[in-house]
C-alpha positions as CSV (number, residue, x, y, z in Angstrom):
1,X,117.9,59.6,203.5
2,X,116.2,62.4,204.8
3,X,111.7,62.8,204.1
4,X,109.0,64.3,205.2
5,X,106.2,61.8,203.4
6,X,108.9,58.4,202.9
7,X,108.3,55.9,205.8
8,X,111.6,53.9,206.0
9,X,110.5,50.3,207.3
10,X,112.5,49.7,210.6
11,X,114.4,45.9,210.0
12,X,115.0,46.3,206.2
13,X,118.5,46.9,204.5
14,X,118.8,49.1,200.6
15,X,120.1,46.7,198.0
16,X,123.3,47.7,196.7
17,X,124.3,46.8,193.2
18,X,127.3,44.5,193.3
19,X,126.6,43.0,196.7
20,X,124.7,40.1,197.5
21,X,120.9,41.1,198.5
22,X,120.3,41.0,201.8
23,X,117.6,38.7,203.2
24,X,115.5,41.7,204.0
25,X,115.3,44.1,200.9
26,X,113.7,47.3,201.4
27,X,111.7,47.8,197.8
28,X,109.6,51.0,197.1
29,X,106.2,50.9,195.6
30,X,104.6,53.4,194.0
31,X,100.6,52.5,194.5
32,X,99.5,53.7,191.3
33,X,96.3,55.4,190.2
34,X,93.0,53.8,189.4
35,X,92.8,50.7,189.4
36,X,96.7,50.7,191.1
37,X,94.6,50.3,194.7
38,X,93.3,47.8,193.8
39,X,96.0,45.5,192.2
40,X,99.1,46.7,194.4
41,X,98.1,45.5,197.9
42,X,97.5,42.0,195.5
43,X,100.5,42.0,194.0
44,X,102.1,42.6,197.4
45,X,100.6,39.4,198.9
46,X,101.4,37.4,195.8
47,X,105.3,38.5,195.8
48,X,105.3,37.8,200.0
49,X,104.0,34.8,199.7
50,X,106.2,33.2,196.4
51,X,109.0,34.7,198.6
52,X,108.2,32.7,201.3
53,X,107.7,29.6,199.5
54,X,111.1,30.2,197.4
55,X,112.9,30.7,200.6
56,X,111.2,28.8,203.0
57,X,110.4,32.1,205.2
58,X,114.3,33.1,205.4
59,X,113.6,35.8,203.2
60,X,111.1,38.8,203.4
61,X,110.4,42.1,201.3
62,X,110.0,45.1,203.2
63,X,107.8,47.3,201.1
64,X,108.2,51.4,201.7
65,X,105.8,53.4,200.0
66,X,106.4,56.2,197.6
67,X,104.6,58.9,196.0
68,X,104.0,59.8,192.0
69,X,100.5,60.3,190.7
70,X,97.1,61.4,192.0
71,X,98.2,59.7,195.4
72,X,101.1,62.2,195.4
73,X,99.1,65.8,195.0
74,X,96.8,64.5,198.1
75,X,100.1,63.8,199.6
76,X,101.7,66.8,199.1
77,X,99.5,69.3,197.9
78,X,98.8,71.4,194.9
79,X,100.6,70.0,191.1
80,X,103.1,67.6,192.8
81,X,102.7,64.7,190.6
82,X,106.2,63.3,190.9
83,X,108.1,64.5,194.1
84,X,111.6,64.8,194.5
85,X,111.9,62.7,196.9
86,X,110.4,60.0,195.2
87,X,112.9,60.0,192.6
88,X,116.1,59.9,195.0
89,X,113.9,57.0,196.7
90,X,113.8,55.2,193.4
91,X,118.0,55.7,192.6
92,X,118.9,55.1,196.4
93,X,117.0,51.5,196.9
94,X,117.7,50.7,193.7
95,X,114.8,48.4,192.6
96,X,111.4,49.5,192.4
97,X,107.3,48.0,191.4
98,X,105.1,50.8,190.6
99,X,101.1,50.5,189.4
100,X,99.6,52.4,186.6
101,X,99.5,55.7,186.5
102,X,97.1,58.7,185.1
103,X,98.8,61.4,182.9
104,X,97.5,65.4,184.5
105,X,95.3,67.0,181.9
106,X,96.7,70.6,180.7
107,X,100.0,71.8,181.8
108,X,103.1,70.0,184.3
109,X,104.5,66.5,183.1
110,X,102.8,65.0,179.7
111,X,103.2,61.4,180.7
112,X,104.1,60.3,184.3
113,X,105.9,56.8,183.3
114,X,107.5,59.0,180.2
115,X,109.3,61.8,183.2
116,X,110.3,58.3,185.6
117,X,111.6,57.0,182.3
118,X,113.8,60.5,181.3
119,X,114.8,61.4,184.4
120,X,116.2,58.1,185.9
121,X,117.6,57.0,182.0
122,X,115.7,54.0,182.3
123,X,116.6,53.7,178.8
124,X,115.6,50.0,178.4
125,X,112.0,49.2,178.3
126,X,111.9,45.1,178.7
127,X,109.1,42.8,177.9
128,X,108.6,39.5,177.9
129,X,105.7,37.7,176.5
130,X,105.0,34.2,176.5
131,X,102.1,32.0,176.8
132,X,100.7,30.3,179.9
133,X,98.3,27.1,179.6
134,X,94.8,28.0,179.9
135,X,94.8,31.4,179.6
136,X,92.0,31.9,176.8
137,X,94.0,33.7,173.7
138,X,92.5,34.3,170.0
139,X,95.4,32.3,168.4
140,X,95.0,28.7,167.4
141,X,98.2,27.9,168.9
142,X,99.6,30.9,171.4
143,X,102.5,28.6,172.8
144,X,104.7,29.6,169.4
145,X,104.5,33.4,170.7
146,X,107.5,33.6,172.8
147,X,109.2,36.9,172.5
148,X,111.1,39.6,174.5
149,X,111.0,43.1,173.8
150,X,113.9,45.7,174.1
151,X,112.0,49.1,173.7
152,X,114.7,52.0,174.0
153,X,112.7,54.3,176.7
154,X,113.8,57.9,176.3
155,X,114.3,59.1,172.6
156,X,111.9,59.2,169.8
157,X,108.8,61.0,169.5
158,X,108.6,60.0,172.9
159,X,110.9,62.8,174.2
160,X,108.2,65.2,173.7
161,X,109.9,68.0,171.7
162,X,106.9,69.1,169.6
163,X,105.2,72.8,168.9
164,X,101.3,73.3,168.9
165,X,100.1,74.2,165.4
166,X,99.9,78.1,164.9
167,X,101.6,78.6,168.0
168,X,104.2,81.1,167.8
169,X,107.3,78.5,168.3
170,X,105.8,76.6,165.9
171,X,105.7,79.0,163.3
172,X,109.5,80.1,164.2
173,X,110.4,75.9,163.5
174,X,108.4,76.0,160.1
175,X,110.0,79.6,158.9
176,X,113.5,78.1,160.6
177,X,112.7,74.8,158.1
178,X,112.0,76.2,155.0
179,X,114.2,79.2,155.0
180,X,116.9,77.7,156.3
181,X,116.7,73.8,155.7
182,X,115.2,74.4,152.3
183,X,112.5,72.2,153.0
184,X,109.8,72.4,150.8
185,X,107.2,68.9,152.2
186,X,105.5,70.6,154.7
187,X,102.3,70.8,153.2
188,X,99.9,72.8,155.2
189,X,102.2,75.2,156.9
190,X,99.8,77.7,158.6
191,X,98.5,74.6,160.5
192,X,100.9,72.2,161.0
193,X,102.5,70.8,164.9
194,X,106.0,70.0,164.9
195,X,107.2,67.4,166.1
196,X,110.7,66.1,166.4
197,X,111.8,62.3,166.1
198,X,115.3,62.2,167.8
199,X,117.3,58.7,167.3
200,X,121.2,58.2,168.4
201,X,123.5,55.9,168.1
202,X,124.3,55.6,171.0
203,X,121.2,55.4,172.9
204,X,120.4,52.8,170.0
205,X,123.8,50.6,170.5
206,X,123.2,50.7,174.0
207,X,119.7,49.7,173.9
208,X,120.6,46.9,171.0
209,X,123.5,45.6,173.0
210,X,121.2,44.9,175.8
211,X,119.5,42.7,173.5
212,X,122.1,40.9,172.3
213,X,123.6,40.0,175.5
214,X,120.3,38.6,177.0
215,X,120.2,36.7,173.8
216,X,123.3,34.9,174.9
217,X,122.8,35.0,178.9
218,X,119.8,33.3,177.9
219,X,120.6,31.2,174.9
220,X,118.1,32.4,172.6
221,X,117.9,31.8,169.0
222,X,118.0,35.2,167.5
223,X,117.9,39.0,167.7
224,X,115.5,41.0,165.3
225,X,115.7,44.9,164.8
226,X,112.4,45.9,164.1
227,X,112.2,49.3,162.4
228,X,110.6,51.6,159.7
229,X,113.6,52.2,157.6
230,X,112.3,51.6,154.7
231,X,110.8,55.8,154.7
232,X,112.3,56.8,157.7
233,X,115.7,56.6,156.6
234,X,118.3,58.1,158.9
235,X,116.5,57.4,162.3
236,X,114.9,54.0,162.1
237,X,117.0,53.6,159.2
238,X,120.5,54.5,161.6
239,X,119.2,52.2,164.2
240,X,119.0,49.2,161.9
241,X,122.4,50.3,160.6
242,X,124.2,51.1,164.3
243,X,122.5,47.4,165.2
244,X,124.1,46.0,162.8
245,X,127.6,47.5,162.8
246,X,127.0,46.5,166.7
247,X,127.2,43.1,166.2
248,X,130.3,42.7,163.7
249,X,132.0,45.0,165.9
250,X,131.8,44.0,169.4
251,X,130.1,40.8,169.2
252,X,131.6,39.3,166.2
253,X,129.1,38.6,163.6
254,X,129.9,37.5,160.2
255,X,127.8,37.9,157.3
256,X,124.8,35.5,156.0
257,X,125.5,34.8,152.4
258,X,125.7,38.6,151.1
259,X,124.0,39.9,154.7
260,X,122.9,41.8,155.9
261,X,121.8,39.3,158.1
262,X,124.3,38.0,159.9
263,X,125.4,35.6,162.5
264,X,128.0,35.1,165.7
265,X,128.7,32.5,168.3
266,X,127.3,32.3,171.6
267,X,130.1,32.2,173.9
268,X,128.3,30.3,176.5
269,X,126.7,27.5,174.8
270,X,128.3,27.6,171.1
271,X,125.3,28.1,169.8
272,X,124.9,30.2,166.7
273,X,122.1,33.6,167.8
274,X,121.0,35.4,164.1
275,X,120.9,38.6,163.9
276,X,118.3,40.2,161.6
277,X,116.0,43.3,160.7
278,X,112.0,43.3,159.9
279,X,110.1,46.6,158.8
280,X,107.8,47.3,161.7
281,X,104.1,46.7,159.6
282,X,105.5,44.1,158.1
283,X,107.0,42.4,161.2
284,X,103.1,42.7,163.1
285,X,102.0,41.1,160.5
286,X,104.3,38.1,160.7
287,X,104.2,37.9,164.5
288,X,100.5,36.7,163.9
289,X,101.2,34.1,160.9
290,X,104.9,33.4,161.8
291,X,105.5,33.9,165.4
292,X,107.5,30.8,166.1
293,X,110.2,32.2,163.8
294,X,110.9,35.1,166.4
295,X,112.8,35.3,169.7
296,X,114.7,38.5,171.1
297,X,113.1,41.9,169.6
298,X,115.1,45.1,169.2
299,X,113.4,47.8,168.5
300,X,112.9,52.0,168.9
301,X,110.4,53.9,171.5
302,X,106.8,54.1,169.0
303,X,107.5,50.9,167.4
304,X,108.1,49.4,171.1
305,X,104.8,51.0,172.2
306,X,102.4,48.8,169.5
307,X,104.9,45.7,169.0
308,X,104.5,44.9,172.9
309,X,100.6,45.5,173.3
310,X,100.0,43.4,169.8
311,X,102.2,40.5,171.7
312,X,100.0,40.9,174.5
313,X,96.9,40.1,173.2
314,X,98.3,36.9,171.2
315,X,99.1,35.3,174.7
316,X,95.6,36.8,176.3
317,X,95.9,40.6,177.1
318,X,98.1,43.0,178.8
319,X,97.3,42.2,181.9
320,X,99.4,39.4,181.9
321,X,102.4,41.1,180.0
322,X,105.0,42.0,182.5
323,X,107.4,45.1,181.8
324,X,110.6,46.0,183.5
325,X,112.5,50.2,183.2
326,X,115.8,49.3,183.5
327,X,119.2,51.5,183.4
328,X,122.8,50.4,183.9
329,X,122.0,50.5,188.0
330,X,118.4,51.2,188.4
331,X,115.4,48.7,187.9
332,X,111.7,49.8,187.9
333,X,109.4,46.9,187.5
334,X,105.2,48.0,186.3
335,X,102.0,46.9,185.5
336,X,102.0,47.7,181.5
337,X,98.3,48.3,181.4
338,X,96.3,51.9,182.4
339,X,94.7,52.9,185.2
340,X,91.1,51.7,183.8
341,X,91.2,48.6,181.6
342,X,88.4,47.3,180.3
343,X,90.4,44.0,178.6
C-alpha cells in the first residue's frame, strides 16, 4: 500500500481472512485522543506481553500506527480528522485497536467512531460484560451480570439525518410532512429539528443473526431483542418483528406456548437457546433486579448506546467494558469510554 504518513513495520505480514494468521501480524492502532496517550502505549505492553506468555515468544504483534483524530490534523494539517489513508489501512490489515476519540466542534464529521462505523459497515457493535473478582461494583452480587451486547452500528438516529430547527431544510421537511404526509403531531412547527430514525430489515436480520449464532458458537442460554416497540411501532417495533421471523425462518424456532417467545435447538450442544423480546425501560430495569435471567442481548443503535454503559457500571465502570466494530471481514477493537473520564 502506498503512504505518505503510514510506517509499514519491516518483518510483519497483513492478516488475511480465511488463512491462518501469521506468527507476526501487522495490527494498526489508532492512538486516540486524550487520555488515548496515555492508555495505548499500556495497552500495547499488556497485549505484547499476554502474547508472549500465550505463545511462549513464537508469536509477536507488529503495531503500525494510523491516523484519525486530533493526532491526525497535526499530522496532516488543516480539518483532516480521518484520512484516507487511514481507512484503506483499516480494510487492508484487516483487524484494528483504536483509543478514544474527540468529536470536532462545528462543521466536518459529527462523531469520529460514528464515520469509522458508516464508512467501513462495521454494522455490529459487540460488547461483553461480565464480572471480574474484586473489582468494587454497587451490586450486592455483580457475578449474575453476564451479558453480551449486539448494538447494530450504522442506522438509527445514529445516521445523522436531521435538520436544525428554523433552518430552511427544516422548514421544507415540516411543509413536505404536513402537506404531503398529512401529519398533523408536530407540535411546535416554527421551532422544531427533524430528525430521522431509519430501521431495516435487513441491517436488523443481519445484526440479529449475529446474535443468534454467537449464542450457539458459544452455548448460551438465550437471545433477548431489546426494543421500544411498544410506541415506536414500525422501527423498533419491525426489529422485534424481523428478529423474530429470523429465528423460525433460518434458525428453526418453534413457538413457546402461544409465542411469541419462542425456542430452537442448538446444533452444537442440543441445547435448547430462547429467544425473547423486553421493552428497552423496562429491560434496564430488570438488568438491575433480574440480571441472572439474561444472556445474549439484541438490540438497535440508541437503545445499544445506554444498555451497554448501564451493564458497565453493574460490573465496575466502563473502563473495564471491552467493545469490538465488527463487519462481515473487518474488526475494529476500542476503548468504550471518552477521551476524559472521570469514573
Amino acid at each position: 500500500m502506498t503512504t505518505s504518513h503510514i510506517k509499514v513495520p519491516q518483518g510483519g505480514q497483513k492478516i488475511i481472512p480465511g488463512q491462518a494468521i501469521p506468527d507476526n501480524p501487522i495490527i494498526p492502532f489508532i492512538e486516540g485522543d486524550g487520555i488515548g496517550i496515555d492508555i495505548t502505549p499500556v495497552m500495547q505492553k499488556v497485549v505484547d506481553a499476554a502474547v508472549a506468555k500465550a505463545y511462549g515468544g513464537k508469536r509477536k504483534i507488529h503495531w503500525m500506527e494510523i491516523y484519525a483524530g486530533e493526532k491526525s490534523t497535526r499530522v496532516y494539517g488543516g480539518d483532516v480528522w480521518l484520512p484516507d489513508e487511514t481507512l484503506k489501512a483499516l480494510k487492508e490489515y484487516v483487524i484494528s485497536i483504536k483509543g478514544p476519540m474527540t468529536t470536532p466542534v462545528g462543521g466536518g464529521i459529527r462523531s469520529l467512531n460514528v464515520a469509522l462505523r458508516q464508512e467501513l459497515d462495521l454494522y455490529v457493535c459487540l460488547r461483553p460484560v461480565r464480572y471480574f473478582q474484586g473489582v468494587p461494583s454497587p451490586l450486592k452480587d455483580p457475578t449474575k451480570t453476564d451479558m453480551t451486547i449486539f448494538r447494530e452500528n450504522t442506522e438509527d438516529i445514529y445516521a445523522g439525518i436531521e435538520w436544525a430547527a428554523e433552518s430552511d431544510s427544516c422548514k421544507k421537511i415540516v411543509n413536505f410532512l404536513q402537506t404531503e404526509m398529512g401529519v398533523k403531531k408536530i407540535r411546535f412547527p416554527n421551532t422544531t429539528a427533524i430528525g430521522i430514525k431509519t430501521v431495516s430489515r435487513e441491517g436488523s436480520e443481519r445484526l440479529i443473526r449475529r446474535a443468534m449464532q454467537y449464542a450457539i458458537d458459544n452455548d448460551r442460554k438465550s437471545v433477548t431483542i431489546v426494543h421500544k416497540g411498544n410506541i415506536m411501532k414500525f422501527t423498533e417495533g419491525g426489529f422485534r418483528d424481523w428478529g423474530y421471523a429470523l429465528a423460525k425462518n433460518e434458525f428453526g424456532a418453534q413457538l413457546i406456548d402461544n409465542g411469541p417467545w419462542c425456542k430452537f435447538k442448538n446444533p452444537k450442544t442440543g441445547n435448547d437457546i430462547i429467544v425473547k423480546d423486553a421493552i428497552a425501560d423496562a429491560f434496564l430495569q430488570q438488568i438491575l433486579l433480574r440480571p441472572g435471567e439474561y444472556d445474549v442481548i439484541a438490540t438497535l443503535n440508541l437503545n445499544g448506546d445506554y444498555i451497554s454503559d448501564a451493564l458497565a457500571a453493574q460490573v465496575g465502570g466502563i473502563g473495564i467494558a471491552p467493545g469490538a466494530n465488527l463487519s462481515d471481514d473487518v474488526a475494529m477493537f476500542e476503548a468504550t469510554h471518552g477521551t476524559a473520564p472521570k469514573y
